[in-house]
C-alpha positions as CSV (number, residue, x, y, z in Angstrom):
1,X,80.1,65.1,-42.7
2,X,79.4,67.0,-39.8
3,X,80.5,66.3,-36.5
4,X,78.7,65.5,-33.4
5,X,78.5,68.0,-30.9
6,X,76.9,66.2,-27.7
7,X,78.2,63.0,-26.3
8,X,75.0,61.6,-27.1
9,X,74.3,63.3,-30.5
10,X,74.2,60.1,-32.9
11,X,72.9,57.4,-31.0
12,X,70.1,55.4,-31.3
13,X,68.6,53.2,-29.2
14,X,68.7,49.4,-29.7
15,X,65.6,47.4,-31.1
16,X,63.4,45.7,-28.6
17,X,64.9,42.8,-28.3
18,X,68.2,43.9,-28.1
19,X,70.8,45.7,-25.9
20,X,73.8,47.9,-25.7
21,X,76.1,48.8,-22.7
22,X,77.1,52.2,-24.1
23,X,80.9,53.9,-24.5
24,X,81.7,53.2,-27.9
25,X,79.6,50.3,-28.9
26,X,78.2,50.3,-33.0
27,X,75.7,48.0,-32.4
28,X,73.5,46.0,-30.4
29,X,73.2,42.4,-28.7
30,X,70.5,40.0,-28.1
31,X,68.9,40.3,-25.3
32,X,69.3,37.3,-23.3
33,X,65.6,36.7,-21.3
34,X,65.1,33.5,-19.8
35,X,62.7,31.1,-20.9
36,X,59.2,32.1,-20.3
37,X,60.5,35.6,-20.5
38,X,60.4,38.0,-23.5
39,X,61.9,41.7,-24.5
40,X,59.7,44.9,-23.5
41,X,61.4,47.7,-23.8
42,X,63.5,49.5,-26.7
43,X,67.0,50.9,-25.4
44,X,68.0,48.4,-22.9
45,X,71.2,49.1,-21.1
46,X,71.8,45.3,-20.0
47,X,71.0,41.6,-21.7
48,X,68.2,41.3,-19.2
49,X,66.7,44.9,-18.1
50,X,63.2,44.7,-19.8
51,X,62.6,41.0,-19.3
52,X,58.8,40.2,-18.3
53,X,57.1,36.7,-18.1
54,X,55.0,35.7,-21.0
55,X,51.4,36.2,-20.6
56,X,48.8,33.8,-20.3
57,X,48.1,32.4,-23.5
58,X,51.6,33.1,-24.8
59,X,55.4,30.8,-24.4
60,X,58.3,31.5,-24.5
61,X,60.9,28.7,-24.9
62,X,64.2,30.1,-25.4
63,X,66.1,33.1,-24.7
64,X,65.8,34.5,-28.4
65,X,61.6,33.9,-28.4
66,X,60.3,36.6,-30.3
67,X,58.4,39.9,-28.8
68,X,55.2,38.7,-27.1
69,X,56.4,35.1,-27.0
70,X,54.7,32.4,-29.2
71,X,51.0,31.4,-29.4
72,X,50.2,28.2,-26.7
73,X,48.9,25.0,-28.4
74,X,46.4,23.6,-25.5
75,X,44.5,20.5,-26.4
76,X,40.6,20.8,-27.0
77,X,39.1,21.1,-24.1
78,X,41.6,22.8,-22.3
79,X,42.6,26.0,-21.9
80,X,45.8,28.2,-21.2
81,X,46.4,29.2,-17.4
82,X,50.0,30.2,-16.6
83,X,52.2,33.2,-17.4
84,X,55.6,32.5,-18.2
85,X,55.2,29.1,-19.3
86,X,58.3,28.2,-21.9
87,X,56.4,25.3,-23.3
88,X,53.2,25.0,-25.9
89,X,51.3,23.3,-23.5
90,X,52.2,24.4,-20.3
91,X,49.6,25.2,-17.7
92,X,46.5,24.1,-20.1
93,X,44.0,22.5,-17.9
94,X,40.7,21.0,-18.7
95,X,37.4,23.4,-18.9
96,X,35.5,22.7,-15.5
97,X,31.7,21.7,-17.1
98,X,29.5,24.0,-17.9
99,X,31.7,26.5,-19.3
C-alpha cells in the first residue's frame, strides 16, 4: 500500500446529503436541513452548508427528507403554491375559474 503524499491525497467528498468537518474524520454525517429544506451540494463542510427550501411542488418534512424533498399531495382542484413547505398539503390553493 502506498502512502499518501498530499494532505488531501485520499479524500473524498461526502454524498449529498451528508457532511464532514475534516482533520481526521473516516466518514460522513447527515446533514441536518430543517424542515422544508433539503441537501444540494456534495462535500459539505458543516450539517447545514447546502440547505435550500423545497421547491414548489415539493416537501420536506424532516431533517433527513430525501434529495429534492417529497412529491406534494394537493387535493383536486388545488394546486401547489409554496416553496419550502414541510407538509403534503401545504400552500395548495384552489384553481381560480377558468383555468
Amino acid at each position: 500500500m502506498l502512502a499518501a503524499t498530499t494532505l488531501t491525497e485520499g479524500c473524498t467528498p461526502c454524498a449529498r446529503g451528508f457532511y464532514s468537518n475534516g482533520g481526521t474524520v473516516s466518514s460522513c454525517t447527515p446533514m441536518t436541513c430543517k424542515p422544508g429544506e433539503y441537501a444540494t451540494i456534495l462535500g459539505s463542510p458543516t450539517a447545514t452548508e447546502g440547505c435550500t427550501l423545497s421547491e414548489c411542488g415539493k416537501y420536506s418534512p424532516t431533517t433527513t427528507t430525501p434529495i429534492g424533498g417529497l412529491d406534494m399531495a394537493c387535493p383536486p382542484g388545488t394546486i401547489a403554491t409554496l416553496t419550502g413547505s414541510t407538509h403534503d398539503e401545504d400552500g395548495c390553493v384552489l384553481v381560480a375559474a377558468g383555468l
